[in-house]
N, C-alpha and C positions, 0 to 999 in steps of 0.2 A: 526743640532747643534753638535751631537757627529763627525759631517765631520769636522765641525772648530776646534774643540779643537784637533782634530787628526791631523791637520793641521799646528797651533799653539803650541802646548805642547814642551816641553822641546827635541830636537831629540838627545841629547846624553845621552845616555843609563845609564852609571853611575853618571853623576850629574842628573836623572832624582831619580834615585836609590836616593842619599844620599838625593835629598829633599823631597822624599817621609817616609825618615827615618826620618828626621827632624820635617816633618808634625807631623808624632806620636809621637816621645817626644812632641814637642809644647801640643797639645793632653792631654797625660798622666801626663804632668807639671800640665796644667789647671785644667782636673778636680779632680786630686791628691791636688792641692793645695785647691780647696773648701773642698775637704774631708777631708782632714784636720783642715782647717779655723773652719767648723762646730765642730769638734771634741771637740775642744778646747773651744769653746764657751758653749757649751752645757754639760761638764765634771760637776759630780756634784762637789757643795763646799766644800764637807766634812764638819766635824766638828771645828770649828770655837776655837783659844783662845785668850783672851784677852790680848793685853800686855801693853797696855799704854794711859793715854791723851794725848793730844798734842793740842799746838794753831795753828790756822792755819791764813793767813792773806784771807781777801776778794781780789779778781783778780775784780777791778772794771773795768780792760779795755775790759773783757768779757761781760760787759753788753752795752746793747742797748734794752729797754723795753721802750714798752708803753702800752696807755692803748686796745690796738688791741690783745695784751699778755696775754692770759688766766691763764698760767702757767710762771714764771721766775724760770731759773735756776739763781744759783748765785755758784760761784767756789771760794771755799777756796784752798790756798795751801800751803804749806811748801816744798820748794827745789821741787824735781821730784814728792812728792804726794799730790795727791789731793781731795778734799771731793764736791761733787756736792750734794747742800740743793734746793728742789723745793718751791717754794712759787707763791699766789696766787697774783696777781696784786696788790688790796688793802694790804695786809701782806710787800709787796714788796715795796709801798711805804714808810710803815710806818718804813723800815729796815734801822738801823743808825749804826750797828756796824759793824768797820771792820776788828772784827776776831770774830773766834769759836773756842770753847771747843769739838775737836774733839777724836775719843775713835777708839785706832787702835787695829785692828783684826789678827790675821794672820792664812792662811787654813794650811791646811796640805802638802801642795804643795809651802808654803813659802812665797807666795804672802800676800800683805799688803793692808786689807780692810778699811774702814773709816766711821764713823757713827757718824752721830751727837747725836745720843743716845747711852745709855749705852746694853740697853735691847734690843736687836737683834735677833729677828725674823730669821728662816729658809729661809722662803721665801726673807724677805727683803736680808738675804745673797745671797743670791742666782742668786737674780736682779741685785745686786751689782758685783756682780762676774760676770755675764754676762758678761755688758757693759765694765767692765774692760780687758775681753779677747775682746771683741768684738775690743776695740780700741786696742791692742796689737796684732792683727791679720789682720787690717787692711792691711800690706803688704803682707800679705800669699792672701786675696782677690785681691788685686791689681796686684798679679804676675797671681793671674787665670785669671783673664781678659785682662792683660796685654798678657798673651803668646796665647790667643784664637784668640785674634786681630792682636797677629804675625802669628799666623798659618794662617789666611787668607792672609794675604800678601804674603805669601810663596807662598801658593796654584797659587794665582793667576800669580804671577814670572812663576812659573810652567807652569800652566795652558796657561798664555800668552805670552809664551818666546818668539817668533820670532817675537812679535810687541815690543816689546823692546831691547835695546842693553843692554852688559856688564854692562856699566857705570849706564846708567838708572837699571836696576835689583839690583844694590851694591847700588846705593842712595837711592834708596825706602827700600830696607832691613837695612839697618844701619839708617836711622833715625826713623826705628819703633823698633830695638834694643834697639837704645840709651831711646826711649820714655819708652821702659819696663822696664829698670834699673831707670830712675829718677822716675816713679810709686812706684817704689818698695823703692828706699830712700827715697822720700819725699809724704808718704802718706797726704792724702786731709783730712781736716776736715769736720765735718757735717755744711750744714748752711743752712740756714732759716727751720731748721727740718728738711733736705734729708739728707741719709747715704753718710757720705765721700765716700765710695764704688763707688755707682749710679754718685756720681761728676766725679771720674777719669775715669768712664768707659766713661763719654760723652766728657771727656776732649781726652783720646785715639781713641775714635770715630770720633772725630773732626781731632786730628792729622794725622791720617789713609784715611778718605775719601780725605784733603784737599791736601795730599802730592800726593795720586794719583789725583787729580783732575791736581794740577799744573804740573804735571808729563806728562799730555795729553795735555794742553794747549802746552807746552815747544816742543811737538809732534804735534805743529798745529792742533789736532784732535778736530772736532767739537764733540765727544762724553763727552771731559771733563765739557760739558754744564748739562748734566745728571746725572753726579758724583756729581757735584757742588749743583744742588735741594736738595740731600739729606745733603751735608755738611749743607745751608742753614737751614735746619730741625732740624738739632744738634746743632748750634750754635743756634739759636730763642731759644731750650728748654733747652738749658745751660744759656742763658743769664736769663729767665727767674725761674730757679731754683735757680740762684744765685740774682735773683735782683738788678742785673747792667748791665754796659752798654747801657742803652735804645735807646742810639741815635744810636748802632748798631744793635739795636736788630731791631729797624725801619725801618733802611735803606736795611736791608737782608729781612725784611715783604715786603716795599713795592719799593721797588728796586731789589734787588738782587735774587728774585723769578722770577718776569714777567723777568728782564734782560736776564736771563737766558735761558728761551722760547726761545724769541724773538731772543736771537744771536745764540739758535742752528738751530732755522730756517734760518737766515741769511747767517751763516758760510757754511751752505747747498748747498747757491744758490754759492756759490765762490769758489769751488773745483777745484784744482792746476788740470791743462789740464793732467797732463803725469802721478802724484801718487792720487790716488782718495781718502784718506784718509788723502790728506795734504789739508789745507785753505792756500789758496793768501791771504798773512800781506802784511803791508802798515808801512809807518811815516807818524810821524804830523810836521806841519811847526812850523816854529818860533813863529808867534803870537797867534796862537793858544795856544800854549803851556805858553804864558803871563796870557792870559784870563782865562786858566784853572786852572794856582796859583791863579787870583785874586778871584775867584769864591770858592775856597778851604778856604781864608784865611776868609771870608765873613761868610761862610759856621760855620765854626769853632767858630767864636764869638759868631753870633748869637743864634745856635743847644746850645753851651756849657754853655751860660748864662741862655736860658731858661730851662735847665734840673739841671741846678745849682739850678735852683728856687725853683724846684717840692721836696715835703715831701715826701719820699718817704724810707721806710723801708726795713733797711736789715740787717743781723749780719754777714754778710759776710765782712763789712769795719768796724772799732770800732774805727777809724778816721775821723773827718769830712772835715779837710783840704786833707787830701791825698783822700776822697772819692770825695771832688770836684777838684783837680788837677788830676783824672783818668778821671774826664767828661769831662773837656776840652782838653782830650789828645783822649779820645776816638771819643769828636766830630769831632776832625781832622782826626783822621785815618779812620772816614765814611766818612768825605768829600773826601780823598783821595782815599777810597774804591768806592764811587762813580766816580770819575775821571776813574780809575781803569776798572771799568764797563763798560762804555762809550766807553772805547779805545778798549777793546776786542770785544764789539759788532763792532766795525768800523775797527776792525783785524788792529791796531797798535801797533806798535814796542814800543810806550812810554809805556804800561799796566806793562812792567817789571819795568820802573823805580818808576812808582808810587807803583808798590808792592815793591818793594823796601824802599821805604817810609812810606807803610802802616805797614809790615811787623816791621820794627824800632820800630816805635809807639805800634806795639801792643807786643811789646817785654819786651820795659818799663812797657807796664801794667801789661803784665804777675810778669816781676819782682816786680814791688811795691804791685802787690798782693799776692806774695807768691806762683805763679801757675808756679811752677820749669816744670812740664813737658810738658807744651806746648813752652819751652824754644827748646826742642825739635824738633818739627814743622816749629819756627821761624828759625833754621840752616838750614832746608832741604829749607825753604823759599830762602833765602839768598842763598843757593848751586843752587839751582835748580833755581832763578832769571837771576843770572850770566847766565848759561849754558841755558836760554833759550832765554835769550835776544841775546847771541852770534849764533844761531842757527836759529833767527829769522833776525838778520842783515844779515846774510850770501844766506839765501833763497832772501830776496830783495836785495841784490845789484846782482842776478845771474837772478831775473825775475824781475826788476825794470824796464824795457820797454815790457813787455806782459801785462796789464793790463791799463784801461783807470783809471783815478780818477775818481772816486768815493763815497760815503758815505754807500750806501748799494750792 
């Protein structure tokens, strides 16, 4: 092991230097910035004065309760503040106004607290002051996690420099850059009860495993089959903390796991005779390529109608048309995610174009759902398609007569 990486590692002495510098800021960023983050959360409130009522209106597009809802928030606001009132399911039904009489505070540190009562408690200040840094700090957490998950990338640039070029080391570093700045402007909200925090760390976990997975695919290496399990593993418990997507959450259960196996056993048995760590790709013909639209479009109706159907709760949409115009967008991009599957397991040249496709599709989603930073992920998609599909034409048309046809 310590032979490989001696092997491997970085052989020029001063950019091994400066990214070894780099490591440690990344480092000292991250866990500076939870020590901070906490700081601030945990500061006590001082003492508390009053300075005024105010009305506030009800935000009804924040709700989605039913009776599975043991507790309803409900969100009053005026301009940028706002007053969160918990109530019990029954209380919440019977709630028909839409505004409050709320009683603002201000600490000693300037900040503007909110009470639906006049008589305020230490403690309830206190709570309230929390949660109020706690969302105000949301980017100071998002940049610790965010530069932890760049420091591994670095590392592993480092760490695995002569199995990648220039070009590959600058695109895997700059779309995890860019993914740490859109973390940091566009913090995540909480949904279905998880900390926004815990959402962007699995949404950088996702960007991070899946840009090196395509990074190894574009490298013909049968190892991007093993990166790939784990992306599969963050995507299932992302889809399922956020309670959507089901038609992909399904097809990554019970597709995109076993696919996985099975084509890095396959790509095993097809190892390019002269570099052992390249796979023999292929094309698809013409009609294949018919049957495989027909099969997509089929796919797409039927998955997107029947999960239109399903009752099924989240607060992560507080639309119900945009929540079923993302099912039948997402059924597609499994159906084409399946296609996708299919062609890398049988090492085909079409798997960039239908990433291409899939990648589109789940771009729109990201945008209609507000998820900026995997906007991120979808560029390196798009860079790294191009650059793999041109590097995968170029190895078949130079071994396009050494190989029989095939399927496995």
């Amino acid at each position: 092991m310590i032979q490989f990486f001696k092997k491997n590692i970085e052989s020029n002495k001063k950019l091994r230097t400066f990214e070894i510098i780099v490591l440690c800021l990344l480092v000292f960023t991250s866990i500076g910035s939870v020590f901070y983050g906490l700081l601030q959360i945990h500061k006590d409130v001082g003492d508390l004065r009053y300075v005024q009522s105010v009305t506030m209106n009800r935000d009804k597009d924040e709700e989605d309760y039913d009776s599975d809802n043991k507790v309803c928030d409900v969100i009053y606001r005026k301009g940028d503040q706002k007053l969160v009132v918990s109530y019990d399911y029954e209380d919440y039904v019977k709630l028909n106004k839409n505004s409050i009489k709320a009683y603002e505070f201000k600490t000693v540190n300037g900040q503007n607290l909110y009470f639906d009562h006049k008589d305020v408690s230490h403690q309830e200040a206190s709570h309230t002051y929390k949660e109020m840094m706690a969302e105000e700090t949301l980017s100071v957490f998002n940049l610790a996690s965010a530069t932890f998950i760049l420091m591994l990338s670095v590392a592993i640039m480092m760490l695995f420099s002569k199995q990648f070029t220039t070009y590959e080391k600058s695109w895997f570093i700059s779309i995890m850059v860019l993914a740490t700045i859109l973390s940091v402007l566009f913090p995540e909200d909480s949904a279905n009860g998880v900390n926004g925090i815990i959402i962007m760390i699995l949404y950088l976990l996702d960007t991070f495993l899946n840009i090196l997975c395509e990074l190894l695919i574009s490298k013909q290496s049968r190892y991007n089959f093993l990166v790939s399990v784990l992306v599969e593993i963050v995507e299932i418990v992302s889809c399922v903390v956020l309670m959507y997507r089901f038609a992909t959450m399904a097809t990554t259960l019970f597709f995109w796991l076993p696919i996985d196996i099975i084509s890095y056993i396959n790509w095993s048995k097809h190892r390019d005779d002269e570099e052992d760590e390249l796979t023999m790709v292929r094309k698809l013909k013409g009609y294949q390529e018919v049957l495989v639209i027909i099969g997509i479009i089929v796919w797409t109706v039927v998955v997107g109608y029947f999960i239109s159907g399903l009752d099924i709760a989240t607060d992560f949409y507080n639309n119900k048309t945009l929540e079923t115009a993302i099912i039948y967008i997402d059924a597609c991009a499994s159906a084409v995610g399946i296609a996708n599957g299919l062609f890398i397991f049988f090492r085909l040249r079409e798997q960039w174009i239908a990433w291409y496709i899939c990648a589109f599709l789940e771009a729109v989603i990201n945008i209609m759902s507000g998820q900026y930073v995997l906007l991120a992920l979808k560029l390196g998609y798009f860079t790294n398609t191009t650059y793999g599909y041109i590097k995968w034409s170029r190895y078949i048309k130079e071994h396009q007569n050494k190989e029989k046809v095939s399927l496995f």
